[in-house]
N, CA and C atoms of all chains as a GROMACS GRO file, in nm:
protein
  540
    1UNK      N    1   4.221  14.736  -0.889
    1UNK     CA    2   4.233  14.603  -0.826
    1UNK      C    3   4.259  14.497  -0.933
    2UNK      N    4   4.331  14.425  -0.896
    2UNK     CA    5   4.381  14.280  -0.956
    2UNK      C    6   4.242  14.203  -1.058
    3UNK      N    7   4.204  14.216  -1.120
    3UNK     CA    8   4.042  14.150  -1.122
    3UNK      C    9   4.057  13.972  -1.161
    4UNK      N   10   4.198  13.977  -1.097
    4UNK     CA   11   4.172  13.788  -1.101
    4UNK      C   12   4.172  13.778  -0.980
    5UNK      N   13   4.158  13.850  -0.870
    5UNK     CA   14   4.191  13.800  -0.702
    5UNK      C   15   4.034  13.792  -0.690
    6UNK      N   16   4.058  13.679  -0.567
    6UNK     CA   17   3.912  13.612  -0.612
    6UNK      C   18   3.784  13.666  -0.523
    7UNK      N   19   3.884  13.763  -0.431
    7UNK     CA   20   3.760  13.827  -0.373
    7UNK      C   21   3.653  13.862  -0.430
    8UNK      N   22   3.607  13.919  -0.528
    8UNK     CA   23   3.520  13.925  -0.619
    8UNK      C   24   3.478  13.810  -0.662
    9UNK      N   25   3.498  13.697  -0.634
    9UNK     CA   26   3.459  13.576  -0.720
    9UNK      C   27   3.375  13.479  -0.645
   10UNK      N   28   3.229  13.479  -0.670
   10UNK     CA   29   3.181  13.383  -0.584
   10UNK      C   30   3.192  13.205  -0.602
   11UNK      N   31   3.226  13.133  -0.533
   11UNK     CA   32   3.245  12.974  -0.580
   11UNK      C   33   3.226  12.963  -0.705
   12UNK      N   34   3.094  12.960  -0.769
   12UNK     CA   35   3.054  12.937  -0.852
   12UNK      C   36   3.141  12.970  -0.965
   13UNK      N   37   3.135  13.113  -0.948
   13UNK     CA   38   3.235  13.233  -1.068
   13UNK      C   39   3.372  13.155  -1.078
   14UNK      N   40   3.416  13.113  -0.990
   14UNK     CA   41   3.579  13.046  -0.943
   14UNK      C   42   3.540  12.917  -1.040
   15UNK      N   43   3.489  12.812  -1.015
   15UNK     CA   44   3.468  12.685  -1.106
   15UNK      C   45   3.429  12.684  -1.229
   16UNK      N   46   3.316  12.832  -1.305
   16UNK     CA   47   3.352  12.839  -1.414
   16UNK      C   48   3.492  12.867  -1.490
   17UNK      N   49   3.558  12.939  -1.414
   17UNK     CA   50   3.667  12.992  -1.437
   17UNK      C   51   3.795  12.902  -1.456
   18UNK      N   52   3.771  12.781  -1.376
   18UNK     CA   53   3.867  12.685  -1.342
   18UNK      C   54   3.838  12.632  -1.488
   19UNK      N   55   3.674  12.600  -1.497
   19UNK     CA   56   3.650  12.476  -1.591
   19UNK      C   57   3.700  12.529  -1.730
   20UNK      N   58   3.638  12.690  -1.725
   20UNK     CA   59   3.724  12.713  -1.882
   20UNK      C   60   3.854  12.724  -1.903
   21UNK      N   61   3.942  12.714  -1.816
   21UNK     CA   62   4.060  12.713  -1.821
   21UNK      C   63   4.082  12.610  -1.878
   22UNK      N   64   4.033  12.454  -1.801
   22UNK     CA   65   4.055  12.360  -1.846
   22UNK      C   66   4.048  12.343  -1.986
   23UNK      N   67   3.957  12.386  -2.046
   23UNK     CA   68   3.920  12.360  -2.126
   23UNK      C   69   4.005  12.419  -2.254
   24UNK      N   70   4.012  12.555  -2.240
   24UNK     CA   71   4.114  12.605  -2.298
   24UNK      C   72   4.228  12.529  -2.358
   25UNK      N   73   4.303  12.530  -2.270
   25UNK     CA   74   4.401  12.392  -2.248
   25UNK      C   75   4.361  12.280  -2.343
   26UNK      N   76   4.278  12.219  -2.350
   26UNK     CA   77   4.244  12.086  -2.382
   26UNK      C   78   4.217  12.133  -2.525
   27UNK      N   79   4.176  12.244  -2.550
   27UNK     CA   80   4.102  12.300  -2.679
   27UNK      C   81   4.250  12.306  -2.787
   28UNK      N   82   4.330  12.381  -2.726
   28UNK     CA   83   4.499  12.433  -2.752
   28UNK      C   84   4.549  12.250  -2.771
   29UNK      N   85   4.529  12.196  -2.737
   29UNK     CA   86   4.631  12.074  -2.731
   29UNK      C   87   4.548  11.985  -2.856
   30UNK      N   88   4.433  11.989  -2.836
   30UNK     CA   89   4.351  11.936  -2.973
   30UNK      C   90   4.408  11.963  -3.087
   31UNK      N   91   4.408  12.100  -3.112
   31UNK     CA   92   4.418  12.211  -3.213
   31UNK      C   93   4.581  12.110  -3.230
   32UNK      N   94   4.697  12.176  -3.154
   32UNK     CA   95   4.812  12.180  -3.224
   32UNK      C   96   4.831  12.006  -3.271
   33UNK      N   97   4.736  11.944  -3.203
   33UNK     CA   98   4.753  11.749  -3.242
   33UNK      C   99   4.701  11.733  -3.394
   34UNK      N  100   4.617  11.794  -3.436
   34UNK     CA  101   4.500  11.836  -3.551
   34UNK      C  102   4.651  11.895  -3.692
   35UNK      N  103   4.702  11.995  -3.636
   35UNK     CA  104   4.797  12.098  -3.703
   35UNK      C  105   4.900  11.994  -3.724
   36UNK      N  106   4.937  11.913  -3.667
   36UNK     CA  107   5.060  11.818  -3.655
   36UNK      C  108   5.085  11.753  -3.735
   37UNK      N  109   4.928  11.658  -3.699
   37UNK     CA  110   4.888  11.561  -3.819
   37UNK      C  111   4.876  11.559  -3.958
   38UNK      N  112   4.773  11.708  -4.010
   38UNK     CA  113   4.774  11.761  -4.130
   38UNK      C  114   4.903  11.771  -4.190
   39UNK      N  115   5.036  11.840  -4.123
   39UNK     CA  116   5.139  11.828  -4.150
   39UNK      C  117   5.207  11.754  -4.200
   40UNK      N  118   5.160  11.624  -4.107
   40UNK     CA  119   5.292  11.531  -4.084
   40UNK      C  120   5.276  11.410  -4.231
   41UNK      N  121   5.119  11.401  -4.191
   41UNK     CA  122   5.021  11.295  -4.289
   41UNK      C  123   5.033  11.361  -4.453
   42UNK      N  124   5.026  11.480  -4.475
   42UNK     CA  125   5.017  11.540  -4.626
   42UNK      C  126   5.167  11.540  -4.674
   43UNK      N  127   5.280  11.514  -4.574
   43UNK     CA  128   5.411  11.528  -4.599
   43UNK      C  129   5.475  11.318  -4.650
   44UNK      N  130   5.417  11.247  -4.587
   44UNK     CA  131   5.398  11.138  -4.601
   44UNK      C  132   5.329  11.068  -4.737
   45UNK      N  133   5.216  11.127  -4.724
   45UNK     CA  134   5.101  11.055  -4.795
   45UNK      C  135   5.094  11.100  -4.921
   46UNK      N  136   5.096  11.208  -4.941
   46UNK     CA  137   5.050  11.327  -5.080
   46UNK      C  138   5.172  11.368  -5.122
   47UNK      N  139   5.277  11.279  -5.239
   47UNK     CA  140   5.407  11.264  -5.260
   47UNK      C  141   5.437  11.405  -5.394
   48UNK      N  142   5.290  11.314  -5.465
   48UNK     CA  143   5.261  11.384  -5.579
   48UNK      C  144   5.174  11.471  -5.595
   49UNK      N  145   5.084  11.588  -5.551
   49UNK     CA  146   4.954  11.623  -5.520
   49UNK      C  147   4.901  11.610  -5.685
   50UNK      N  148   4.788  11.540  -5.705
   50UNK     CA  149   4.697  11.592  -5.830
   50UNK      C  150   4.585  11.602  -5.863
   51UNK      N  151   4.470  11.584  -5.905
   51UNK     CA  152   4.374  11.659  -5.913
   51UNK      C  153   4.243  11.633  -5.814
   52UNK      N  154   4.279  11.529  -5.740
   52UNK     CA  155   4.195  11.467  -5.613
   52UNK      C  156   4.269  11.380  -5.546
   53UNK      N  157   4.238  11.359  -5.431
   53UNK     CA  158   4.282  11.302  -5.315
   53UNK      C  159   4.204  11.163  -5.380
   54UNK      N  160   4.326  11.051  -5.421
   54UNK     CA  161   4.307  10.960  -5.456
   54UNK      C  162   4.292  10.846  -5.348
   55UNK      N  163   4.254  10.724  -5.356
   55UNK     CA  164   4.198  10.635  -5.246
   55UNK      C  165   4.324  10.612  -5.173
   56UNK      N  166   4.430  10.540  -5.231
   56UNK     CA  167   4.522  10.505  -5.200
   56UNK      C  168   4.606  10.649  -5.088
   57UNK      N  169   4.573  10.725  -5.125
   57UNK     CA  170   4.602  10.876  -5.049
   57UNK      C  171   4.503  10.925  -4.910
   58UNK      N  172   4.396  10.846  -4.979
   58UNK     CA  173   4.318  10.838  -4.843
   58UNK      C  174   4.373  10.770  -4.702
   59UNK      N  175   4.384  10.626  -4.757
   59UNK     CA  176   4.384  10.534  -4.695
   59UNK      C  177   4.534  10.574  -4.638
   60UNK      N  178   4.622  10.606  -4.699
   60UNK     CA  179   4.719  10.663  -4.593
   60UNK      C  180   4.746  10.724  -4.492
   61UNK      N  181   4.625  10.821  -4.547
   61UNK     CA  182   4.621  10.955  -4.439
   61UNK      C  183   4.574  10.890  -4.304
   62UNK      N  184   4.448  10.812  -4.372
   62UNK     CA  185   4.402  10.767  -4.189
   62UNK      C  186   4.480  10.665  -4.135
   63UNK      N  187   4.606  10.600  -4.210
   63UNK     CA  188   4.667  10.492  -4.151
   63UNK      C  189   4.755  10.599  -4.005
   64UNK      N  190   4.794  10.741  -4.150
   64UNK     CA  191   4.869  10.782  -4.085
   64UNK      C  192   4.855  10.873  -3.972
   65UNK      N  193   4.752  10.907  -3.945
   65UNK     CA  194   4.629  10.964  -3.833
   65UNK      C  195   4.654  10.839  -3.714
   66UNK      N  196   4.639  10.731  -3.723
   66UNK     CA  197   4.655  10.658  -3.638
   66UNK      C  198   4.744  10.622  -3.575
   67UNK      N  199   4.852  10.600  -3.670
   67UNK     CA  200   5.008  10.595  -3.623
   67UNK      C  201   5.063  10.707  -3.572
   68UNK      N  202   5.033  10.840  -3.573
   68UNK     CA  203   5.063  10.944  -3.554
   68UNK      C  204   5.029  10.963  -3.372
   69UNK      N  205   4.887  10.943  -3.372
   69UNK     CA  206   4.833  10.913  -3.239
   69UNK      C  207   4.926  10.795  -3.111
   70UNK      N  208   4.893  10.699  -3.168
   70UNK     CA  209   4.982  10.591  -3.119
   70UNK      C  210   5.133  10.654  -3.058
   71UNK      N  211   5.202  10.701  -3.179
   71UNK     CA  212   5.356  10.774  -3.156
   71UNK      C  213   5.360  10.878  -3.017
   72UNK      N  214   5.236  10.947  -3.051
   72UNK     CA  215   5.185  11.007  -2.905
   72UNK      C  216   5.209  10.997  -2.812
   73UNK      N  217   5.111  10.888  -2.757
   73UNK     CA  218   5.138  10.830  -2.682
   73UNK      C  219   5.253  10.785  -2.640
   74UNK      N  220   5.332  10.680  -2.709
   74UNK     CA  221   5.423  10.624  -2.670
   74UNK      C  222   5.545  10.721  -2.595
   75UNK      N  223   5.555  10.838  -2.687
   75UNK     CA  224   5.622  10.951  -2.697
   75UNK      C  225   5.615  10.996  -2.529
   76UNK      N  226   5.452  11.045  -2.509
   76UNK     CA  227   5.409  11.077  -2.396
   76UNK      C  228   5.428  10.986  -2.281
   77UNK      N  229   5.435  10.849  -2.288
   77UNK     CA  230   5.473  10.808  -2.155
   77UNK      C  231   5.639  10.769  -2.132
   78UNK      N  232   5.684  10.773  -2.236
   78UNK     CA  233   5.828  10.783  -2.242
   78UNK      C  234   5.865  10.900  -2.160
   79UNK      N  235   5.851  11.039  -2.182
   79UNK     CA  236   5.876  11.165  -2.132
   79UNK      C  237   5.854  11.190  -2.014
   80UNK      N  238   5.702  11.093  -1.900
   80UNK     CA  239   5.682  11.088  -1.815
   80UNK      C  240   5.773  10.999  -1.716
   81UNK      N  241   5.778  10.884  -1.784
   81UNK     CA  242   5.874  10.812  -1.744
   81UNK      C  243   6.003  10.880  -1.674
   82UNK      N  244   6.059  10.943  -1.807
   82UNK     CA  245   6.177  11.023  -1.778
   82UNK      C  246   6.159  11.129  -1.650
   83UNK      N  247   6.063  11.217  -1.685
   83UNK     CA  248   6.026  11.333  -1.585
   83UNK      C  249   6.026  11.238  -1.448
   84UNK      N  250   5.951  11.109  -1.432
   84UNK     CA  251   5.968  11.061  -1.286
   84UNK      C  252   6.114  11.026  -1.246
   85UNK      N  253   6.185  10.963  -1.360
   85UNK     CA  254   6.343  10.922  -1.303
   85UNK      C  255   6.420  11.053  -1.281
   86UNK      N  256   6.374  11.110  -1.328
   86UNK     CA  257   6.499  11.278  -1.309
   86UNK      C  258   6.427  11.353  -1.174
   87UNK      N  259   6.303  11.343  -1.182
   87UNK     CA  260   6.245  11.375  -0.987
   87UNK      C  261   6.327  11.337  -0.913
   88UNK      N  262   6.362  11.168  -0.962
   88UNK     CA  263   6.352  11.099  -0.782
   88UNK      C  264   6.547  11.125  -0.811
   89UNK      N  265   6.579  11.096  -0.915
   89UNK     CA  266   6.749  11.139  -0.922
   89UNK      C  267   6.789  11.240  -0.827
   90UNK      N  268   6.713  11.346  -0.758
   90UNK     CA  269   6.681  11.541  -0.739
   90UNK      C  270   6.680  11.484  -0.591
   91UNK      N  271   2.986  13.562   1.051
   91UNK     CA  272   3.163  13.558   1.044
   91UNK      C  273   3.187  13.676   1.040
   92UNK      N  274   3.310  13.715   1.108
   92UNK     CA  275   3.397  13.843   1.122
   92UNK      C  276   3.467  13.912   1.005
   93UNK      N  277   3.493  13.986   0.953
   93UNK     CA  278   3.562  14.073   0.836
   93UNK      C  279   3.668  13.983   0.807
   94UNK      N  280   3.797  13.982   0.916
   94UNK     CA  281   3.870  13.857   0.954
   94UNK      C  282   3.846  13.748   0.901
   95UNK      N  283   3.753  13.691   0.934
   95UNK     CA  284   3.734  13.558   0.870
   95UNK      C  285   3.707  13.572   0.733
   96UNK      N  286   3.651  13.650   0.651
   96UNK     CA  287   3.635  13.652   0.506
   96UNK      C  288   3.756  13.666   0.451
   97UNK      N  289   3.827  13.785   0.504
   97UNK     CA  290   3.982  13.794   0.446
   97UNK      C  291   4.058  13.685   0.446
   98UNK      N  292   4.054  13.608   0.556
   98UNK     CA  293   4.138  13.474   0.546
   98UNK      C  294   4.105  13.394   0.472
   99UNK      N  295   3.929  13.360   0.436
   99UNK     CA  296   3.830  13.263   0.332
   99UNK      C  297   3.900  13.316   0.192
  100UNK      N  298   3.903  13.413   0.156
  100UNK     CA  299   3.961  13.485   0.043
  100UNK      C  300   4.097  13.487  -0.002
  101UNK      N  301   4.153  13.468   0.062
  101UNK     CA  302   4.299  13.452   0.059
  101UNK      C  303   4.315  13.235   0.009
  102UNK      N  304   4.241  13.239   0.100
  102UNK     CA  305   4.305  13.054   0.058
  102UNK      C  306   4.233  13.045  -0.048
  103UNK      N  307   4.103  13.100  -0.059
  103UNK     CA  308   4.048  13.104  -0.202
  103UNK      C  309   4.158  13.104  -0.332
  104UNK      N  310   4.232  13.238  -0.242
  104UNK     CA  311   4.308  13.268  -0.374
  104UNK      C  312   4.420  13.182  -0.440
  105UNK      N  313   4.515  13.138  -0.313
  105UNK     CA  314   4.604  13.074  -0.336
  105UNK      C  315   4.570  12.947  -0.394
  106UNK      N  316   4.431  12.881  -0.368
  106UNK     CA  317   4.391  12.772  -0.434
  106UNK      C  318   4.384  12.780  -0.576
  107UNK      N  319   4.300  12.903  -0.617
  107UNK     CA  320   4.314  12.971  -0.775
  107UNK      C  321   4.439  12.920  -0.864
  108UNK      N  322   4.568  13.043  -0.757
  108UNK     CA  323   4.660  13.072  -0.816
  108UNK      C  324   4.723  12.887  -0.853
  109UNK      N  325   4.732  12.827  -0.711
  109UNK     CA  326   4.787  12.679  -0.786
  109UNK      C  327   4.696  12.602  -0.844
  110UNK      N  328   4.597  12.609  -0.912
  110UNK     CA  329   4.519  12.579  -1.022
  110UNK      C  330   4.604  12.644  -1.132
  111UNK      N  331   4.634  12.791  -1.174
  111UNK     CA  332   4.676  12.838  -1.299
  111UNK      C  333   4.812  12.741  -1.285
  112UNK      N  334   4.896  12.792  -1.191
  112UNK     CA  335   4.992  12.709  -1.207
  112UNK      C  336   5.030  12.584  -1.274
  113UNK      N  337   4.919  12.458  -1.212
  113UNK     CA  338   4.936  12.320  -1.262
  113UNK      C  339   4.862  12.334  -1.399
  114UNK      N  340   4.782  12.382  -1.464
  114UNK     CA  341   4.731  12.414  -1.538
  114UNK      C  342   4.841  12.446  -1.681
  115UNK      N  343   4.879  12.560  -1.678
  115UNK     CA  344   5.034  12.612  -1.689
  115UNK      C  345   5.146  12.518  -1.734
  116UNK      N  346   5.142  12.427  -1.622
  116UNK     CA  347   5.278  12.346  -1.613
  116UNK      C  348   5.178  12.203  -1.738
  117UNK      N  349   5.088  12.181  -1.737
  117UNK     CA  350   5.021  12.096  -1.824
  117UNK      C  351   5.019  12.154  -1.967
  118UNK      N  352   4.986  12.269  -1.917
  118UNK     CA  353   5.000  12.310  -2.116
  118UNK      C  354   5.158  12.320  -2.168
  119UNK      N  355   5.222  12.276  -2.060
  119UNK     CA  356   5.372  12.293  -2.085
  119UNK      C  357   5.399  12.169  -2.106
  120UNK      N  358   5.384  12.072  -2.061
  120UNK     CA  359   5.419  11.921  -2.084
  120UNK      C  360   5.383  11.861  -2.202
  121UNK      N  361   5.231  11.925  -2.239
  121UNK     CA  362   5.214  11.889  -2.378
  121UNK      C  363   5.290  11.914  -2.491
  122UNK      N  364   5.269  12.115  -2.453
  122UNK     CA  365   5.384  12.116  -2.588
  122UNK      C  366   5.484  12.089  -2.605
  123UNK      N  367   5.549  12.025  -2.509
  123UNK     CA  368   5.666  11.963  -2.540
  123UNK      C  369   5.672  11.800  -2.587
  124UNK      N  370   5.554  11.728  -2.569
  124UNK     CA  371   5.545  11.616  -2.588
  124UNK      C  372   5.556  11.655  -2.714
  125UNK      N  373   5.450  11.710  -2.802
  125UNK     CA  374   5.409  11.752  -2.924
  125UNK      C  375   5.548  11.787  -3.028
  126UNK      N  376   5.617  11.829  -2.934
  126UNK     CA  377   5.748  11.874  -2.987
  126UNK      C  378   5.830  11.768  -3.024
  127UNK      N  379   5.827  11.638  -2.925
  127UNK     CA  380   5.923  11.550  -2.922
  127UNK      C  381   5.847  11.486  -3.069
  128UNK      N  382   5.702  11.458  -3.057
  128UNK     CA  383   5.728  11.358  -3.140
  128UNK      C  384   5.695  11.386  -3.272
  129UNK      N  385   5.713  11.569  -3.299
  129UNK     CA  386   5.724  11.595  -3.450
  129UNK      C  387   5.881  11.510  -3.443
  130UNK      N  388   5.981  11.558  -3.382
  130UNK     CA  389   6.139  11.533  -3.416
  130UNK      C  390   6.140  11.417  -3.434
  131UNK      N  391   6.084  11.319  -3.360
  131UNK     CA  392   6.072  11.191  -3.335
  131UNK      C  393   6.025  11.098  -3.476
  132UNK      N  394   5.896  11.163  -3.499
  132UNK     CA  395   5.803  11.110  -3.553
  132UNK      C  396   5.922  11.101  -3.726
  133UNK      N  397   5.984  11.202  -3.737
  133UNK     CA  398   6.076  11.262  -3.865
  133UNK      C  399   6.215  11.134  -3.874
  134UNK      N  400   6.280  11.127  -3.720
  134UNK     CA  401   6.344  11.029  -3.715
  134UNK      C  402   6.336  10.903  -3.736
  135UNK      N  403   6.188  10.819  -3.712
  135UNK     CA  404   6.168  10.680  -3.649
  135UNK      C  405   6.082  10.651  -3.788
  136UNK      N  406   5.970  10.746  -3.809
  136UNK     CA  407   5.868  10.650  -3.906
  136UNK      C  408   5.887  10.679  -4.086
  137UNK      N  409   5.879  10.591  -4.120
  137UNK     CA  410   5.951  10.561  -4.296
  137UNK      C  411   5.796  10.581  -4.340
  138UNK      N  412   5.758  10.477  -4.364
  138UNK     CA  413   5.605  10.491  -4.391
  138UNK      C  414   5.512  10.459  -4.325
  139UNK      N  415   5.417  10.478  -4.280
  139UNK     CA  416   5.298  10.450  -4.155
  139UNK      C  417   5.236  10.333  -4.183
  140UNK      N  418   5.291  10.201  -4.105
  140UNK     CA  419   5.213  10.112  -4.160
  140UNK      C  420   5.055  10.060  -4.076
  141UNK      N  421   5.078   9.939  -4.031
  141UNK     CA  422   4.909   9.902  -3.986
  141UNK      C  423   4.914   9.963  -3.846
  142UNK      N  424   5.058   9.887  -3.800
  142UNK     CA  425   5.055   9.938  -3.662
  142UNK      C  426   5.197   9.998  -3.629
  143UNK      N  427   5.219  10.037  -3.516
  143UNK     CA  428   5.360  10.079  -3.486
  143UNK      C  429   5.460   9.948  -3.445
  144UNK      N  430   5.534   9.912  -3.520
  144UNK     CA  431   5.600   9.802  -3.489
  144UNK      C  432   5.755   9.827  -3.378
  145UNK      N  433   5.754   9.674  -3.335
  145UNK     CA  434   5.846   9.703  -3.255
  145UNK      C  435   5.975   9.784  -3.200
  146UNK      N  436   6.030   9.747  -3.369
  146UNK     CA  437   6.155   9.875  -3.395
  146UNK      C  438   6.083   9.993  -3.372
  147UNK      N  439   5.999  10.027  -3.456
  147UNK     CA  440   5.973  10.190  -3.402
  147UNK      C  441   5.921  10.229  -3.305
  148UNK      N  442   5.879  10.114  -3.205
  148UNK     CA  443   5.875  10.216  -3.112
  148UNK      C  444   5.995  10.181  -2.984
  149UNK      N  445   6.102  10.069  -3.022
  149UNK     CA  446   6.256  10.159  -2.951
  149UNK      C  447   6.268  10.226  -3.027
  150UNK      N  448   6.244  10.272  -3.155
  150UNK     CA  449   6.324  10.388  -3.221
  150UNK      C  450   6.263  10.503  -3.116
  151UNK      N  451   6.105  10.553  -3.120
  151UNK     CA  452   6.082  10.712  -3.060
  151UNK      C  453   6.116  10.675  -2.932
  152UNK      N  454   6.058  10.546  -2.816
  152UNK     CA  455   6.139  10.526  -2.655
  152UNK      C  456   6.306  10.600  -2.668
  153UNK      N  457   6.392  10.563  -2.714
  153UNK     CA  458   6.521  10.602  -2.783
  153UNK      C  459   6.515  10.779  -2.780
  154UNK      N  460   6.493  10.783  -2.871
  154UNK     CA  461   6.474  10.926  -2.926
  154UNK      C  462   6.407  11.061  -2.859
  155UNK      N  463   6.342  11.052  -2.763
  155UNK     CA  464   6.260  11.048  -2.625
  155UNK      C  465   6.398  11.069  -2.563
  156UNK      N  466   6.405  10.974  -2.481
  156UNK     CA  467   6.585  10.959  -2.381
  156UNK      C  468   6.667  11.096  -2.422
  157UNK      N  469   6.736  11.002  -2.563
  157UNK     CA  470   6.821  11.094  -2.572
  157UNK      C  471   6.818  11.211  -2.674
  158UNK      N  472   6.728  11.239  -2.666
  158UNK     CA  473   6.702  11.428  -2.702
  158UNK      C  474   6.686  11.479  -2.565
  159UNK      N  475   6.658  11.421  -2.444
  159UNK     CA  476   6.613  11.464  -2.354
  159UNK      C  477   6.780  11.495  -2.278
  160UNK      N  478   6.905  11.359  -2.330
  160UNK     CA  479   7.028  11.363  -2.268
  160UNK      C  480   7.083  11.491  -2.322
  161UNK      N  481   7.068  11.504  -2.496
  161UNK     CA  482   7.125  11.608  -2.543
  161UNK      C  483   7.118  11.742  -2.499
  162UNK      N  484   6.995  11.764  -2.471
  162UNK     CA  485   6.945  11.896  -2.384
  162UNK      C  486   6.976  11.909  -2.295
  163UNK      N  487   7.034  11.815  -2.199
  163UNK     CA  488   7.067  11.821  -2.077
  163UNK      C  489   7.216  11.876  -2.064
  164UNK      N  490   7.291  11.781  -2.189
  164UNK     CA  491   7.438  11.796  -2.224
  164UNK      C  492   7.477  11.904  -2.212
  165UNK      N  493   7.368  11.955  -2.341
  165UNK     CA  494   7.408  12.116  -2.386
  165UNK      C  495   7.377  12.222  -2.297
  166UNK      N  496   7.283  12.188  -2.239
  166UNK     CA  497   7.232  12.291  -2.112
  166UNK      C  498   7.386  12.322  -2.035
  167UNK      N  499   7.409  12.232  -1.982
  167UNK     CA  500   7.531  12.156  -1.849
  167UNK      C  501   7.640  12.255  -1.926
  168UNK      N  502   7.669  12.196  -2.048
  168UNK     CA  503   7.798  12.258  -2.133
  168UNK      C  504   7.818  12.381  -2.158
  169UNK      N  505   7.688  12.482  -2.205
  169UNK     CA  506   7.682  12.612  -2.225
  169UNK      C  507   7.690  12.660  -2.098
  170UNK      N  508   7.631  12.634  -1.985
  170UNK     CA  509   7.652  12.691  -1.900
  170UNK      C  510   7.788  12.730  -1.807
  171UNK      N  511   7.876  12.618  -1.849
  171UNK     CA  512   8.041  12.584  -1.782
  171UNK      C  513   8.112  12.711  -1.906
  172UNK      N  514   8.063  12.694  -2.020
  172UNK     CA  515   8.110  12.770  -2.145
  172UNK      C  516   8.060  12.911  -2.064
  173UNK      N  517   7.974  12.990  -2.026
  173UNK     CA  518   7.883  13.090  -1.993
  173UNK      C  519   8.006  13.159  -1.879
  174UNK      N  520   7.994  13.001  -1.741
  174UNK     CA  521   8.095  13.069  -1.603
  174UNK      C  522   8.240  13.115  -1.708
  175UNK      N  523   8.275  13.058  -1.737
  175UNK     CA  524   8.416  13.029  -1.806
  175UNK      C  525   8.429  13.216  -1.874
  176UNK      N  526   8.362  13.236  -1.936
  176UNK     CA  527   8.402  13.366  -1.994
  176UNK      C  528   8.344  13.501  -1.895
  177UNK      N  529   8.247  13.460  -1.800
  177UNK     CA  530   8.224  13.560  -1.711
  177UNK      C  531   8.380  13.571  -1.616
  178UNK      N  532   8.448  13.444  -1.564
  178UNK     CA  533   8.477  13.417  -1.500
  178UNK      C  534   8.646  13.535  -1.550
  179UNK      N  535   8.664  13.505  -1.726
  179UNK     CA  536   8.768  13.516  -1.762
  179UNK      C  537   8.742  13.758  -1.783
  180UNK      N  538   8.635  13.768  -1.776
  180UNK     CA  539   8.641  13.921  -1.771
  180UNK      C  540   8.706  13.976  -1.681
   0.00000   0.00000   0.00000
């Protein structure tokens, strides 16, 4: 038998199931925002690498942590935007 | 309740499940593509990360957003006429 069909699954079993899904998800999207940043910020910020993460290298990183976020966003409701005009185009 | 009636309780159970994974699915899909846009984006639009995201940059990623979204569309549209075209010519 299928062991995701939910006959076997009492409510309860079903809403954990839902919630870790969610979560999953949310965990995965953290992660690759985290991976992005490290990327994006050490490619920016850390021109020269040398023997410590100097202030001025600091202070970039979190400028660039922020701006990075922000871009996000903007990014993200841009795309929604779009996704609604190409719906109603359909 | 009748045997009947559980089978039917179980069934909408299920289908409720299944369009949970679904939207679920289609969310972890929207992200990574947001994520996607605004590495490309982020490469195109921002020079150095300053206090805040200033105006230009953000028509630069709104912009960049659009039309990566036209290009894909282009090329989709185009390969595919390219695709009939040589099935068409066997």
């Amino acid at each position: 038998m299928n062991p995701l069909t939910s006959e076997s699954l009492t409510d309860k079993e079903k809403n954990e199931l839902m919630q870790q899904i969610k979560q999953e998800v949310a965990v995965a999207n953290a992660q690759e925002m985290l991976s992005k940043m490290t990327e994006k910020c050490f490619k920016k910020c850390v021109i020269k690498p040398g023997t410590s993460l100097d202030n001025t290298e600091q202070k970039c990183v979190a400028m660039c942590m922020d701006r990075y976020m922000d871009a996000f966003h903007l990014v993200s409701k841009t795309y929604s935007t779009r996704i609604q005009r190409e719906h109603n185009r359909m | 309740m009748s045997t009947e009636d559980i089978m039917e309780g179980s069934k909408i159970a299920e289908t409720e499940l299944q369009e949970f994974f679904m939207a679920e699915k289609q969310k972890a899909q929207i992200q990574a593509q947001i994520h996607e846009f605004n590495d490309i984006c982020w490469e195109k639009c921002i020079d150095k990360p300053g206090v805040k995201l200033d105006s230009r940059t953000e028509t630069c990623l709104t912009n960049c957003v659009d039309r990566f979204i036209d290009v894909s569309l282009l090329i989709t549209n185009r390969f595919a006429q390219i695709l009939q075209k040589s099935v068409g010519n066997m």
